[in-house]
C-alpha positions as protocol buffer text, in pm:
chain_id: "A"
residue {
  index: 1
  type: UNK
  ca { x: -1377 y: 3186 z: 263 }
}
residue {
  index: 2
  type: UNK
  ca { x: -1662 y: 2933 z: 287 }
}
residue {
  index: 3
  type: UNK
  ca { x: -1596 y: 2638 z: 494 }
}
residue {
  index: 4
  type: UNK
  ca { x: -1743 y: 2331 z: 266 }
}
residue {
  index: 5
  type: UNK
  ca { x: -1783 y: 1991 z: 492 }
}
residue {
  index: 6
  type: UNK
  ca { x: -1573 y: 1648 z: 383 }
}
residue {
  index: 7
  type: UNK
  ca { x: -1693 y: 1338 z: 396 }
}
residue {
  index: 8
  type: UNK
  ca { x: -1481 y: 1051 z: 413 }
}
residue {
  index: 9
  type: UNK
  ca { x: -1607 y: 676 z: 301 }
}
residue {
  index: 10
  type: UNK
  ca { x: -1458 y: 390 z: 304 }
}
residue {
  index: 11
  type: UNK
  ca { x: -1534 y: 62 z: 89 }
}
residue {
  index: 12
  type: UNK
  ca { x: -1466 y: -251 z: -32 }
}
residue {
  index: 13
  type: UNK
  ca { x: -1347 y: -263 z: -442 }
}
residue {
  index: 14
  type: UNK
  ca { x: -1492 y: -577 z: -525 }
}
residue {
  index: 15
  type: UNK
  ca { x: -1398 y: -602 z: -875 }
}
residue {
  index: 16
  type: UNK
  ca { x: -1033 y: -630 z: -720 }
}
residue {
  index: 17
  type: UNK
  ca { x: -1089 y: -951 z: -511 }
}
residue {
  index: 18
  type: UNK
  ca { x: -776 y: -1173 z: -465 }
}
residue {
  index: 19
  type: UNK
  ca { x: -758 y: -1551 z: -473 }
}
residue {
  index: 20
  type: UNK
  ca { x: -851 y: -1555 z: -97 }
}
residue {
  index: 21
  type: UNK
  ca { x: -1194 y: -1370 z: -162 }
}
residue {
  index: 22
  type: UNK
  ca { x: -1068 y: -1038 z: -40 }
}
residue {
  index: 23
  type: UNK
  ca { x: -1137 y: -757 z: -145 }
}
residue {
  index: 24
  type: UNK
  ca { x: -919 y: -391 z: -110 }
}
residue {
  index: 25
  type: UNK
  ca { x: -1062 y: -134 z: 103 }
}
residue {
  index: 26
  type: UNK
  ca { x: -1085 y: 182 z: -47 }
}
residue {
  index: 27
  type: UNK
  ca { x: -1132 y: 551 z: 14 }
}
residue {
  index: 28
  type: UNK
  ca { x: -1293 y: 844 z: -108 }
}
residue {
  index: 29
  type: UNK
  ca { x: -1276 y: 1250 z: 31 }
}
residue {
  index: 30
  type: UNK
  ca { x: -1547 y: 1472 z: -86 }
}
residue {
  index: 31
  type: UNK
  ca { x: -1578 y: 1854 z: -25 }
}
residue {
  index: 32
  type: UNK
  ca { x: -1772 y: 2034 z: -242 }
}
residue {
  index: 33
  type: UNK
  ca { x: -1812 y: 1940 z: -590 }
}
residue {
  index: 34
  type: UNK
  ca { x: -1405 y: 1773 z: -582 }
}
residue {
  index: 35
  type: UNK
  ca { x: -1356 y: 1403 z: -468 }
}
residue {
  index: 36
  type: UNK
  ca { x: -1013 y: 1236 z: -453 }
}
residue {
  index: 37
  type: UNK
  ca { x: -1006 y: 811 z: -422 }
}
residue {
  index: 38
  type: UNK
  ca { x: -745 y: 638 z: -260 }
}
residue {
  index: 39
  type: UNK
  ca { x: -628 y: 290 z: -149 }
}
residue {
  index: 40
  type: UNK
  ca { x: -601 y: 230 z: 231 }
}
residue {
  index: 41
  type: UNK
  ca { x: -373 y: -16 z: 149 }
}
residue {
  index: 42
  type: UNK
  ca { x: -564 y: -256 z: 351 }
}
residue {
  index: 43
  type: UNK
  ca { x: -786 y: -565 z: 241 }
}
residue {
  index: 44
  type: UNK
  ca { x: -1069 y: -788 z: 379 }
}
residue {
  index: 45
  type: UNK
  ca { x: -1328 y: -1082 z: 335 }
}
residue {
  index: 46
  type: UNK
  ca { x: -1620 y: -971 z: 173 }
}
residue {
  index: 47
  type: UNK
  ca { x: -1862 y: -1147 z: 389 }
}
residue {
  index: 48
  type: UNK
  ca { x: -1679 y: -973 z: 706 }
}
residue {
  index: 49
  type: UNK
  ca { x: -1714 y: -607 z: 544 }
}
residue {
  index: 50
  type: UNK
  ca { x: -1992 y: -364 z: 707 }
}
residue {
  index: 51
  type: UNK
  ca { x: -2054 y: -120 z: 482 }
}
residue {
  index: 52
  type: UNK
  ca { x: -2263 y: 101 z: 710 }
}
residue {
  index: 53
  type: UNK
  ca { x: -1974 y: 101 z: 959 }
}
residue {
  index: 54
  type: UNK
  ca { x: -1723 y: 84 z: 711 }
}
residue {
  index: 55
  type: UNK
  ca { x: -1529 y: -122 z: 910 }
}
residue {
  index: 56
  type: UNK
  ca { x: -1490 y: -516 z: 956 }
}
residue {
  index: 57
  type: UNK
  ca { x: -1701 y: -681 z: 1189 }
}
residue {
  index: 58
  type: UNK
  ca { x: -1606 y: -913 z: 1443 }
}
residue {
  index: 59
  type: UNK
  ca { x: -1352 y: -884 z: 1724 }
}
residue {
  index: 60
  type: UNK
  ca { x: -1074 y: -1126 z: 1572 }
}
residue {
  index: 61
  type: UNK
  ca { x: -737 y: -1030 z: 1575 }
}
residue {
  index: 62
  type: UNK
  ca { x: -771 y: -944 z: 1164 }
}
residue {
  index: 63
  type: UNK
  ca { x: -1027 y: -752 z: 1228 }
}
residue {
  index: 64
  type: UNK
  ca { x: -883 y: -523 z: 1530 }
}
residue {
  index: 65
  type: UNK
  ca { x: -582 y: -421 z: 1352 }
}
residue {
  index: 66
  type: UNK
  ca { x: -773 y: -316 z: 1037 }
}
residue {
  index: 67
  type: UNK
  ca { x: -999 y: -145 z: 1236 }
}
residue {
  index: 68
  type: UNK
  ca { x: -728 y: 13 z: 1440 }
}
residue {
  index: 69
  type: UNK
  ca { x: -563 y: 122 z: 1094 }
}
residue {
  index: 70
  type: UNK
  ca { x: -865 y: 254 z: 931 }
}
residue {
  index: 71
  type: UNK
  ca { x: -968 y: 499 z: 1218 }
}
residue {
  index: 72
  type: UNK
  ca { x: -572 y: 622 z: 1200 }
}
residue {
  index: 73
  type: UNK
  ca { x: -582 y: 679 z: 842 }
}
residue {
  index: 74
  type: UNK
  ca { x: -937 y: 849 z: 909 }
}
residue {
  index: 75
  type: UNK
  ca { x: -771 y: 1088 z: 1199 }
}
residue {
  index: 76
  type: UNK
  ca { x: -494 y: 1169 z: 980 }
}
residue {
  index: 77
  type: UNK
  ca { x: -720 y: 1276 z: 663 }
}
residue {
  index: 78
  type: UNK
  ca { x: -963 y: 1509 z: 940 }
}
residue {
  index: 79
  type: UNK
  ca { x: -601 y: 1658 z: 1092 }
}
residue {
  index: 80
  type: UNK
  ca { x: -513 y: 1692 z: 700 }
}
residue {
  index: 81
  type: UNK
  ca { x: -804 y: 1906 z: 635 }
}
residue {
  index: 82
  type: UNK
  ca { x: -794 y: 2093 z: 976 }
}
residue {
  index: 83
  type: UNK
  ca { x: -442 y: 2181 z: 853 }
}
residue {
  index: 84
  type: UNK
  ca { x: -527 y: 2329 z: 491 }
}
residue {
  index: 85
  type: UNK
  ca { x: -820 y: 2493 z: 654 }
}
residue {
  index: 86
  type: UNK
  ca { x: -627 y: 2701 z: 887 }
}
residue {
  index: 87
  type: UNK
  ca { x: -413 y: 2816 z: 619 }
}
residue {
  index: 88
  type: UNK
  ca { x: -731 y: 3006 z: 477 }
}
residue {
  index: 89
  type: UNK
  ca { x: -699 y: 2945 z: 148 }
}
residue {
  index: 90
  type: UNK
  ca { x: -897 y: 2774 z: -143 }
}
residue {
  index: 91
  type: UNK
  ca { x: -845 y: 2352 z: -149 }
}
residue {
  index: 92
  type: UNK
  ca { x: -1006 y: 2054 z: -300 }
}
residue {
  index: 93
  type: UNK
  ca { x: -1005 y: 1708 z: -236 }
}
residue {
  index: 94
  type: UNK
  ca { x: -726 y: 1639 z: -384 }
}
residue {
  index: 95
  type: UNK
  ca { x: -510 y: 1865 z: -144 }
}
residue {
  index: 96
  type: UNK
  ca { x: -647 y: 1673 z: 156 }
}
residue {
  index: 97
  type: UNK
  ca { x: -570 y: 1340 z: 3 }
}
residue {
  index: 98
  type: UNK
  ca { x: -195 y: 1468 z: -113 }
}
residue {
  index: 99
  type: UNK
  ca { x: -138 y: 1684 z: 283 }
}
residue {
  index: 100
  type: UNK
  ca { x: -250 y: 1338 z: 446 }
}
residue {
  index: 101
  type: UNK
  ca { x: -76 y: 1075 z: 227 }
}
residue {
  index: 102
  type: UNK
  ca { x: 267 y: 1289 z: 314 }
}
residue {
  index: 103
  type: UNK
  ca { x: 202 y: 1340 z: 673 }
}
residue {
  index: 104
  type: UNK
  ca { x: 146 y: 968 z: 666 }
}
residue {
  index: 105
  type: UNK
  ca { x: 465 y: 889 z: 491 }
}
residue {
  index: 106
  type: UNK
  ca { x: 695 y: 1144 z: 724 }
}
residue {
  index: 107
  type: UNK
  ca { x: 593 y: 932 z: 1040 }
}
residue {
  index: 108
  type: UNK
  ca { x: 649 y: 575 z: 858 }
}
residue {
  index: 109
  type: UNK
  ca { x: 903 y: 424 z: 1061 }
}
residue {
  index: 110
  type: UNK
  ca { x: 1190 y: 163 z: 912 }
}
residue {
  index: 111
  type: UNK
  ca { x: 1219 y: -68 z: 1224 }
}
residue {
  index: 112
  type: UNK
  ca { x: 801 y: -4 z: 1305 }
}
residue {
  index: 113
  type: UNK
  ca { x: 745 y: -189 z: 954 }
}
residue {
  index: 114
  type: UNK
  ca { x: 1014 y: -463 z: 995 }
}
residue {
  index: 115
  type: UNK
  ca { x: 818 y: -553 z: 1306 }
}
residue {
  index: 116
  type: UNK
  ca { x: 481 y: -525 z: 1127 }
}
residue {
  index: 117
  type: UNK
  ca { x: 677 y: -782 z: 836 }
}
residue {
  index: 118
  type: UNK
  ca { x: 777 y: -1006 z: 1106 }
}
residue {
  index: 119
  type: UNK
  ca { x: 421 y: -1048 z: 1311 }
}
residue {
  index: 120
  type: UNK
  ca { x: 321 y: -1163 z: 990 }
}
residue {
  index: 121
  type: UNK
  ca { x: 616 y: -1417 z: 924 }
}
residue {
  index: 122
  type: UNK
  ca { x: 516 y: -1542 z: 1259 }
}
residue {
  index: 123
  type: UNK
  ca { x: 157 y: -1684 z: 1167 }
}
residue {
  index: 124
  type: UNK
  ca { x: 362 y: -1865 z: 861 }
}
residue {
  index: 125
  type: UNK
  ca { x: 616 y: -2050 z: 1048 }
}
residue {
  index: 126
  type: UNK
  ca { x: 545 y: -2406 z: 1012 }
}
residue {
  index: 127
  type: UNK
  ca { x: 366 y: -2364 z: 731 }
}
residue {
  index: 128
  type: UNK
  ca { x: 579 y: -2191 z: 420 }
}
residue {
  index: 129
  type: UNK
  ca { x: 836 y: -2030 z: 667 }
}
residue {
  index: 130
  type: UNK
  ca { x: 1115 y: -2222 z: 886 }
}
residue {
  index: 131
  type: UNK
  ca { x: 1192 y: -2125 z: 1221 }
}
residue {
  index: 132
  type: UNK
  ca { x: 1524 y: -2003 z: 1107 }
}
residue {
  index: 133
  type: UNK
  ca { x: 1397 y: -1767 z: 892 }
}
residue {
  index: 134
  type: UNK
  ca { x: 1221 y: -1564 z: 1124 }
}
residue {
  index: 135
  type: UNK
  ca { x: 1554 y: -1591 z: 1346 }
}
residue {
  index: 136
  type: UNK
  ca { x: 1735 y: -1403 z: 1048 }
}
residue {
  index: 137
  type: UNK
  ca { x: 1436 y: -1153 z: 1101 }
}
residue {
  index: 138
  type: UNK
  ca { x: 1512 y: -1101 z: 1437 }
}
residue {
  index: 139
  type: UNK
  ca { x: 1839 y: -1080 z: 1451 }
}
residue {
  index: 140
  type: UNK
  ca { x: 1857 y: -840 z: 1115 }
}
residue {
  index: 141
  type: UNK
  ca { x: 1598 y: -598 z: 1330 }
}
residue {
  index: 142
  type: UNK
  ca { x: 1853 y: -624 z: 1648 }
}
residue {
  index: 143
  type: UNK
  ca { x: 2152 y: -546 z: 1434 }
}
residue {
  index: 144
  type: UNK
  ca { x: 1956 y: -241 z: 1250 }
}
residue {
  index: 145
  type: UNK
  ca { x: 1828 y: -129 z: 1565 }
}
residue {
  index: 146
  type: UNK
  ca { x: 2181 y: -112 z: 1716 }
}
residue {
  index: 147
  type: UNK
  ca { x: 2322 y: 78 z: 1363 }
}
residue {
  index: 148
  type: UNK
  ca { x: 2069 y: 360 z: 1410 }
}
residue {
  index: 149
  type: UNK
  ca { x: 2101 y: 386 z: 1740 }
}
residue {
  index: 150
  type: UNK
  ca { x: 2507 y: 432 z: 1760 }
}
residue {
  index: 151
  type: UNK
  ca { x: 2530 y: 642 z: 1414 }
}
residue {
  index: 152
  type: UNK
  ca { x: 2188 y: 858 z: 1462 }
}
residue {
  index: 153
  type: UNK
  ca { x: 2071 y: 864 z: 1797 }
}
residue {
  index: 154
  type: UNK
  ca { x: 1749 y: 734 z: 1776 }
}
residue {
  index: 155
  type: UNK
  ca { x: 1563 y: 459 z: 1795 }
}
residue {
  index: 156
  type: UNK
  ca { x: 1389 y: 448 z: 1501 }
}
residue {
  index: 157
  type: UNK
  ca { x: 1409 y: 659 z: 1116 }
}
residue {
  index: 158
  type: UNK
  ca { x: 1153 y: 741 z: 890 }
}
residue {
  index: 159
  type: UNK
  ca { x: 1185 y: 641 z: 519 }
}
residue {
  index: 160
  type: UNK
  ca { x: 1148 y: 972 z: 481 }
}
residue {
  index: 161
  type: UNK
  ca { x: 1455 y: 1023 z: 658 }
}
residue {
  index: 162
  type: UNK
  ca { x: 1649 y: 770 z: 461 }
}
residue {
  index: 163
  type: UNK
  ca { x: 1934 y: 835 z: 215 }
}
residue {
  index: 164
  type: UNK
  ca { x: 2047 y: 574 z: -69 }
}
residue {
  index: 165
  type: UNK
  ca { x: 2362 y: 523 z: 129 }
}
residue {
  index: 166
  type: UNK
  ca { x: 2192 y: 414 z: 417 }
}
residue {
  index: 167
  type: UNK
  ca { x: 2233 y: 36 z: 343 }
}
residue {
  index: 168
  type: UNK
  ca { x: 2584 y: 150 z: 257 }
}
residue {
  index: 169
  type: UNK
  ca { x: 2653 y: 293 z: 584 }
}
residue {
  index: 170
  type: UNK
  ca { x: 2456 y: -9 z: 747 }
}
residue {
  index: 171
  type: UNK
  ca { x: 2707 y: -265 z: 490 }
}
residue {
  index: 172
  type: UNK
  ca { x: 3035 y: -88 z: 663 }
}
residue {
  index: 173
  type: UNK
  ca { x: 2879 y: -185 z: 1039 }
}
residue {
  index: 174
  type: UNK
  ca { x: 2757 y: -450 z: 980 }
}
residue {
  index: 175
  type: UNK
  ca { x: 3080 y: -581 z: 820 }
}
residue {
  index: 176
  type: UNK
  ca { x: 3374 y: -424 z: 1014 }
}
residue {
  index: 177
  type: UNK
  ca { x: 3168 y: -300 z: 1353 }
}
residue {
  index: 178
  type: UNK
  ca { x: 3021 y: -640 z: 1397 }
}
residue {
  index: 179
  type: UNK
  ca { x: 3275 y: -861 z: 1203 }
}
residue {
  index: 180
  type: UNK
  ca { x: 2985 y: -1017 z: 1000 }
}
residue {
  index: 181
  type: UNK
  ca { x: 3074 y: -1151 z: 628 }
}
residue {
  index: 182
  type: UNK
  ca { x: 2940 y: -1046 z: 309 }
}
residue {
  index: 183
  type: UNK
  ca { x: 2719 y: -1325 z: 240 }
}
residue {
  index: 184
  type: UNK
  ca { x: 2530 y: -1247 z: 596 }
}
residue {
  index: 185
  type: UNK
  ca { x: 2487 y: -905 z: 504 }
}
residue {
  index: 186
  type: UNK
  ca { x: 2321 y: -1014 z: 171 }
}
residue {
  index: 187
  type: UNK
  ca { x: 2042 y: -1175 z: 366 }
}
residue {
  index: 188
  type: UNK
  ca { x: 2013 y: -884 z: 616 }
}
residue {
  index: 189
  type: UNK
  ca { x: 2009 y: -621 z: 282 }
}
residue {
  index: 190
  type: UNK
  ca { x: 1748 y: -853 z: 120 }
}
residue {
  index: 191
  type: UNK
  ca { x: 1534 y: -818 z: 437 }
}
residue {
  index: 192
  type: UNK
  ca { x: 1578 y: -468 z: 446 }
}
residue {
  index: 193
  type: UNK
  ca { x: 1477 y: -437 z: 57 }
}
residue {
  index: 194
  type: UNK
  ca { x: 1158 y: -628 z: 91 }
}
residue {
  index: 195
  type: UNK
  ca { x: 1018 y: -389 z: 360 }
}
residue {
  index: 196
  type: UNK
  ca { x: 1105 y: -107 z: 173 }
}
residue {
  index: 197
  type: UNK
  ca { x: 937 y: -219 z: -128 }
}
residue {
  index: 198
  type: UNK
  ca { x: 612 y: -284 z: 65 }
}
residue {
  index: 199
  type: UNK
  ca { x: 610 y: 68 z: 249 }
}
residue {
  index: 200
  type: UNK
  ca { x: 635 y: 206 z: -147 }
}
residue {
  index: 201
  type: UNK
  ca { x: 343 y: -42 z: -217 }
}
residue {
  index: 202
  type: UNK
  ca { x: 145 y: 69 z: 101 }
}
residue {
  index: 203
  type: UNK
  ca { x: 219 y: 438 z: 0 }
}
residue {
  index: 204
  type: UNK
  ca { x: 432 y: 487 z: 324 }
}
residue {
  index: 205
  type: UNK
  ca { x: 716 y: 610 z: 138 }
}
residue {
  index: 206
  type: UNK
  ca { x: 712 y: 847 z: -154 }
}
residue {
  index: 207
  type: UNK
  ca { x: 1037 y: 631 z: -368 }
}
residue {
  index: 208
  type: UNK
  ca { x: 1161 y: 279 z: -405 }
}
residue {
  index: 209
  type: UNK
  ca { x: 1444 y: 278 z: -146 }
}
residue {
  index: 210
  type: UNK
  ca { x: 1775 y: 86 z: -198 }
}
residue {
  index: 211
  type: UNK
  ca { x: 1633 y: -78 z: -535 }
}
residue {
  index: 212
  type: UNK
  ca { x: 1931 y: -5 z: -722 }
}
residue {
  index: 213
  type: UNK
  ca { x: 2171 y: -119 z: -450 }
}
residue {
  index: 214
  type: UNK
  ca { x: 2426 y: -338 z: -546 }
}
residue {
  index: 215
  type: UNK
  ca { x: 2533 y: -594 z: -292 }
}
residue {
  index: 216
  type: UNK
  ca { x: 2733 y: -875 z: -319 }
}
residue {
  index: 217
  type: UNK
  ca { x: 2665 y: -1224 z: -213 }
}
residue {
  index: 218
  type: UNK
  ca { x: 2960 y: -1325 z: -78 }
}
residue {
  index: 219
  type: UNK
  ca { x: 3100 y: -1688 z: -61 }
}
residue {
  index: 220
  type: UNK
  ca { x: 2841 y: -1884 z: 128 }
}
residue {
  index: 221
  type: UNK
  ca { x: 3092 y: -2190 z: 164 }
}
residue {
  index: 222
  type: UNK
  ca { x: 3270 y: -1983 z: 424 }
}
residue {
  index: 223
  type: UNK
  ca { x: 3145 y: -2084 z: 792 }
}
residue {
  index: 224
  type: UNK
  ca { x: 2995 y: -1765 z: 940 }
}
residue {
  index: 225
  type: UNK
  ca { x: 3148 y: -1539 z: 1166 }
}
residue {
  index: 226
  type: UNK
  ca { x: 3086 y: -1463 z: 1536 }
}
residue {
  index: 227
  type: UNK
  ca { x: 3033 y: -1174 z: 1629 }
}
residue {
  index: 228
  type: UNK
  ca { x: 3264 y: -962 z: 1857 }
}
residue {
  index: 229
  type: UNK
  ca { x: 3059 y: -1069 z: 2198 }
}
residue {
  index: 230
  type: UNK
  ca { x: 3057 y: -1443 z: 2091 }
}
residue {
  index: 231
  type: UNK
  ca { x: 3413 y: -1401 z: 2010 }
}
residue {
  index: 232
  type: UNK
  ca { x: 3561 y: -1283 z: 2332 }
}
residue {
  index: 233
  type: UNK
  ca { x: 3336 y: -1553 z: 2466 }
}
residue {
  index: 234
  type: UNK
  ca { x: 3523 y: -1826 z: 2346 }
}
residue {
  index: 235
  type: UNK
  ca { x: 3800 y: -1684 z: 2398 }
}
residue {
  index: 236
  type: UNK
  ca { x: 3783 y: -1661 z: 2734 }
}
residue {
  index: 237
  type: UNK
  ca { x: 3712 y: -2030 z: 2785 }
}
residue {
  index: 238
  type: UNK
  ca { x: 3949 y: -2212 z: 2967 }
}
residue {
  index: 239
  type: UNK
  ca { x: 4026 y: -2553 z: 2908 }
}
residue {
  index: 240
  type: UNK
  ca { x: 4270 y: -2643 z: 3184 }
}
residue {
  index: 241
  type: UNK
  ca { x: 4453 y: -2933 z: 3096 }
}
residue {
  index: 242
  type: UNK
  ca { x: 4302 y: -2978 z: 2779 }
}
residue {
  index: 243
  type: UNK
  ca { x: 4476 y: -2618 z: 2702 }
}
């Protein structure tokens, strides 16, 4: 078989400019005569866009993790074609784009994007974000974290790896292991639903995770509950002849 070159190029979609001035950054594979286009799910300032490069310029934060991103995505389409050429048979374009987009989505982590959500939250707080809100953040990551850990093993899943009753199983410990209520959980499952609709968005998972869930609100007027470490806490104080 004929080994045909790719080329890989990256650019700006200008027509697609948001109300901040950015624009998305875009891809394209060509081998041969096919060519398959694809968003990098990534945007930037027009003025900051190097098209020879295709890169950003500058060495602002912004700028290194987009950077950092693009050359991933890159190294992931080059070990997509490596892959379908060592199969030796006949591909296009489209194959690399479809073997790369997968391989991307199978090593998508849950608790890797939560952490990507809440670095963002971060440069809002102040602004159109309280300090409390990012605390739910946290503290919905350190409960998750704990949940995969004790039921899989791990310290992280990919969405790929995630089952519809995930935030089912995740309800149950977060309810009876940790003694949270309902209306808690709401918050945490609302957290939880936001970053899986923005992997879908990014193309980092293949379906709309936990969409359909149904979860209650619970009674917000009830004061919240400690958990089992805060409980035996004050349980444990002693209040001598105040007792």
């Amino acid at each position: 078989m004929k080994t045909e070159k790719m080329k890989v190029l990256l650019y700006l979609k200008k027509s697609g400019k948001d109300k901040q001035g950015k624009a998305p950054i875009m891809g394209r594979i060509t081998l041969g005569r096919s060519i398959a286009q694809f968003s990098c799910k990534l945007s930037c300032d027009i003025d900051l866009w190097n098209p020879r490069e295709s890169r950003m310029r500058g060495k602002s934060r912004e700028a290194v993790e987009v950077n950092e991103k693009l050359d991933s995505l890159v190294l992931s389409i080059q070990s997509a074609y490596q892959t379908l050429l060592s199969k030796g048979q006949a591909f296009t374009a489209t194959d690399i784009k479809e073997q790369f987009q997968g391989s991307v989505q199978s090593r998508c982590m849950l608790i890797e994007r939560l952490d990507r959500l809440i670095r963002e939250k971060e440069e809002h707080v102040g602004i159109d974000i309280k300090k409390d809100t990012l605390s739910n953040y946290h503290s919905t990551r350190g409960n998750l974290r704990t949940f995969i850990e004790e039921k899989y093993k791990v310290e992280d899943l990919a969405f790929s790896q995630l089952s519809e009753n995930f935030i089912y199983d995740f309800r149950d410990f977060f309810l009876g292991t940790l003694g949270f209520q309902e209306s808690s959980f709401y918050g945490a499952a609302s957290q939880i639903k936001t970053v899986c609709r923005l992997a879908y968005r990014e193309g980092l998972a293949d379906t709309l995770l936990f969409a359909n869930a149904k979860i209650a609100r619970g009674d917000k007027k009830l004061p919240k509950a400690l958990d089992r470490c805060s409980l035996d806490r004050l349980m444990n104080i002693e209040f001598e002849e105040l007792e």
